[in-house]
N, C-alpha and C positions, 0 to 999 in steps of 0.2 A: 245299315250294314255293320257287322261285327267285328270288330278287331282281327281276329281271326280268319273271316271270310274274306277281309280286305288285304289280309295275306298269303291264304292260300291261291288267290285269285290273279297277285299281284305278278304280271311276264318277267319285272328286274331282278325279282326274290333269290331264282337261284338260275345256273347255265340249262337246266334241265327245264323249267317253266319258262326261259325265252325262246329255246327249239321248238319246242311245243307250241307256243301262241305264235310262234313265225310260221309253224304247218299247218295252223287253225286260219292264220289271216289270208295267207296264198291259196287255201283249198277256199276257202268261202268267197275269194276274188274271183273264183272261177265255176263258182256255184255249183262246187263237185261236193257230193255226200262222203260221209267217210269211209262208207260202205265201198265207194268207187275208188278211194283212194286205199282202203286195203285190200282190195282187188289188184290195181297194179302191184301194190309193195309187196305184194304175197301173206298177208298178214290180216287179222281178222277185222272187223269194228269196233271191238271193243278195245283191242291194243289200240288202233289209231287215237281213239278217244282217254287211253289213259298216257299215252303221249304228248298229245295237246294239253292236257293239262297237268305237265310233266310228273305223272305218277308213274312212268316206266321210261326205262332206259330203252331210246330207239338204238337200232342195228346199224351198224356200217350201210348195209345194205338198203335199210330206208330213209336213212339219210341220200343215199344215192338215187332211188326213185322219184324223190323229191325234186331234187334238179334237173331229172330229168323231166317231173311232169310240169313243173311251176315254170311258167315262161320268165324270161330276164333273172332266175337264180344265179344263174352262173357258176355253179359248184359253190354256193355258200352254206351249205348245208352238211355237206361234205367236210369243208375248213372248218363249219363249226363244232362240228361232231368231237373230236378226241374232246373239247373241253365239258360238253354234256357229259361224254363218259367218264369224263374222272370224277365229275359228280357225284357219281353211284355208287363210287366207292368212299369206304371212310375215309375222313380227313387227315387222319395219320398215315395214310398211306397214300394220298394224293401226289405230294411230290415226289417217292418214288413211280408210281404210274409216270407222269411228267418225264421224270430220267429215261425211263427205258422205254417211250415211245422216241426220244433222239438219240435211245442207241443203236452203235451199229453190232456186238457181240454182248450177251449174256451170261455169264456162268456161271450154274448153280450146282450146290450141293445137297444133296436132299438124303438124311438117312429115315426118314419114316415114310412119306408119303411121296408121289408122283406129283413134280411141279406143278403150280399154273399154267405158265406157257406150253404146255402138254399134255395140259387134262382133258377128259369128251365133257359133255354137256352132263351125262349122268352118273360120272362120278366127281364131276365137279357139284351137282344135285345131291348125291349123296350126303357129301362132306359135308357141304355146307347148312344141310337140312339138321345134321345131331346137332348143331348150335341154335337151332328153332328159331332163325330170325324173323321178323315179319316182313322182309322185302326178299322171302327166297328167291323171284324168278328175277328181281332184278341183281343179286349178285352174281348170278350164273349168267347173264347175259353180259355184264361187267367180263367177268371174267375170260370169257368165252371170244370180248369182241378185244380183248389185251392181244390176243393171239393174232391180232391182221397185223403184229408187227413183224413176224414171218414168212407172211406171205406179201406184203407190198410190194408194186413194182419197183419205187424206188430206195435203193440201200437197205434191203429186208436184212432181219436182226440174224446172225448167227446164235442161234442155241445150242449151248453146251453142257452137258447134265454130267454129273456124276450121282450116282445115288446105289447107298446098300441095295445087299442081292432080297432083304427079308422086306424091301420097298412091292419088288413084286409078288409076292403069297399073303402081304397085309391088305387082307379082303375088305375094298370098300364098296360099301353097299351090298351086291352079289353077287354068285361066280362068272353071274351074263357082265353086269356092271364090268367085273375086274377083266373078263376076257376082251370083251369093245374097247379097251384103257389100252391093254396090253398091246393088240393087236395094230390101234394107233400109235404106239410108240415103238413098234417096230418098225411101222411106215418112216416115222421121224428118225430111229435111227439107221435106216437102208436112205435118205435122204442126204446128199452130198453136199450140202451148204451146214448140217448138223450134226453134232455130235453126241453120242450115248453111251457110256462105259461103266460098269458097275462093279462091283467093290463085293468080293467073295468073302462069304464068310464074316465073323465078329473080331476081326483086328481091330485093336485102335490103331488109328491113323489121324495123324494133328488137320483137326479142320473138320472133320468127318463125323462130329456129335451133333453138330446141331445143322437148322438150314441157314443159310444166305446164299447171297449173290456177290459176285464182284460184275461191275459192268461197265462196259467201253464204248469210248465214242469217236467221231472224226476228230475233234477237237476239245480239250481240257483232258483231265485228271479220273482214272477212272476213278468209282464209287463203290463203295460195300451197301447192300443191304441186308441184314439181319433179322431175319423172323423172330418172333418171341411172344409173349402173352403177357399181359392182354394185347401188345402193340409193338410193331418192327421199329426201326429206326433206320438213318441211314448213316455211314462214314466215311467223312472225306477227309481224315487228318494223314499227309501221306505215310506216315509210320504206318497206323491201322490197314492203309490199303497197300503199303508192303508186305505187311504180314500175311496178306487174304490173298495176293499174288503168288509168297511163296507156298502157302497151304495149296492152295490151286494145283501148284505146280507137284505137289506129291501127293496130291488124291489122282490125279490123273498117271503118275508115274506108278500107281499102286494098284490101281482101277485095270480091270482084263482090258483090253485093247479094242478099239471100236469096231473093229472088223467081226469080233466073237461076239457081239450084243442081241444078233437077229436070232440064233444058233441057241444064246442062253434064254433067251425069250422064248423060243418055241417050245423048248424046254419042261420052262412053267408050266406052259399054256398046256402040254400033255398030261405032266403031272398034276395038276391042279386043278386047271380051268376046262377038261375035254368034256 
C-alpha cells in the first residue's frame, strides 16, 4: 500500500474522513447498502459513498438520519457534525466558523454582495463557481449548512445586515439567480428575530467600504471579522471592536429603516428582475 493510499484511507486524517468511516461502520453493522441508506437520508449512492469516504461534506440533515437510523447513536452524529463542517471550509476561516456557530447576534456590512448567512444555494453556486474551485459542491454546502445557525431551536443567531442599495442590481449569476436571492431576503427581512436595512444611494459612510462582521455572544467580548483577499481575519483587540461598534451604530443610523426593506425590494424585483 502506498503512502498515499494509506492516507487518503486513513478515518484519524481529517474530522470529515472519521464521520464518514463512523457511517461506513454503522451501515455495514447493519448490513444496510448505501443505496438504502440514501434512500432514508434523501440523498443519492453516490453522496453516501463520497461521504464515507469523506470526499463531501454531509448535511445537518444526514447527519440526523444517521441517528436516527443507527441504533445506540444517540445523536453522535448530530454533536459531531458542526466539527466535519468546518472542515470544508478553509483554514483561515475555521475559527471564525467556530465563533459564529456560539453566537447569539451577527452584524454584517456588505456593500458589494449579498452575505453568506443569506445567500440561496444558486447564488451561493454562482459566486463561488467564477473562483473555479475543485470542491464547488462542497463549499455550497458549507456554506448553505452555516445558515442552521438561524434557525436552530436553541438560541438561533439574530442576523443583522446592512448592505448598499447597488448590492441588489449587482447580477450574480442571472436575473432567475438574482430574483430567488432577492425574493429570500425579503422573506429574512419581513422576519421578526432579523434585520435588513439598506444604505441609498453612493454616500460614504465610515464602515460602509468594505465587508465584516461584528459578532455577539452570551458570554465574552464581541469579535470583528473582516473579509479581504486572499483571506479574512478576525479582531478581538477591544479598541478595534469599539470602533466596529461605533461604525455599526451609524450605518444603521444612515441605512432606510427596516420597516422600508420589503417595499425597496419589491422595487428591484419590478425594475430589474420581472
Amino acid at each position: 500500500m502506498s503512502v498515499d493510499t494509506e492516507i487518503s484511507t486513513d478515518p484519524t486524517a481529517s474530522p470529515l474522513r472519521y464521520f464518514g468511516s463512523e457511517v461506513r461502520l454503522e451501515r455495514e453493522r447493519l448490513g444496510m447498502t448505501r443505496a438504502e441508506l440514501g434512500k432514508i437520508a434523501c440523498c443519492s449512492y453516490s453522496l453516501v459513498a463520497k461521504i464515507e469516504t469523506g470526499d463531501r461534506v454531509p448535511t445537518l440533515d444526514f447527519a440526523r438520519a444517521c441517528d436516527a437510523t443507527f441504533p445506540y447513536a444517540n445523536g453522535r452524529f448530530e454533536r459531531f457534525w458542526p466539527l466535519a463542517l468546518r472542515y470544508a471550509f478553509p483554514p483561515w476561516f475555521r475559527p471564525y466558523a467556530e465563533l459564529e456557530w456560539k453566537a447569539t447576534v451577527v452584524r454584517t456590512s456588505q456593500p458589494i454582495l449579498i452575505p453568506g448567512l443569506a445567500q440561496t444555494p444558486e447564488y451561493a453556486r454562482a459566486l463561488l463557481r467564477s473562483g473555479r474551485p475543485a470542491n464547488l459542491e462542497d463549499l455550497v454546502t458549507a456554506r448553505m449548512e452555516r445558515q442552521h445557525v438561524l434557525t436552530r431551536e436553541h438560541d438561533p443567531v439574530r442576523l443583522w445586515i446592512v448592505m448598499r442599495e447597488n448590492v441588489l442590481t449587482n447580477t450574480v449569476g442571472d436575473p432567475e439567480v438574482m430574483r430567488e436571492q432577492l425574493i429570500h431576503l425579503r422573506k429574512l427581512a419581513e422576519t421578526p428575530h432579523h434585520r435588513v436595512q439598506i444604505l441609498r444611494g453612493n454616500s460614504d459612510i465610515y464602515g460602509a467600504a468594505s465587508p465584516w462582521n461584528l459578532v455577539s455572544f452570551n458570554e465574552g467580548a464581541d469579535i470583528v471579522h473582516v473579509d479581504g483577499f486572499p483571506r479574512g481575519y478576525n479582531l478581538a483587540d477591544p479598541d478595534d471592536v469599539a470602533a466596529a461598534q461605533d461604525a455599526y451604530d451609524l450605518l444603521t443610523a444612515n441605512a432606510e429603516p427596516p420597516n422600508a426593506t420589503a417595499e425597496l425590494i419589491d422595487s428591484v424585483l419590478k425594475g430589474h428582475y420581472a
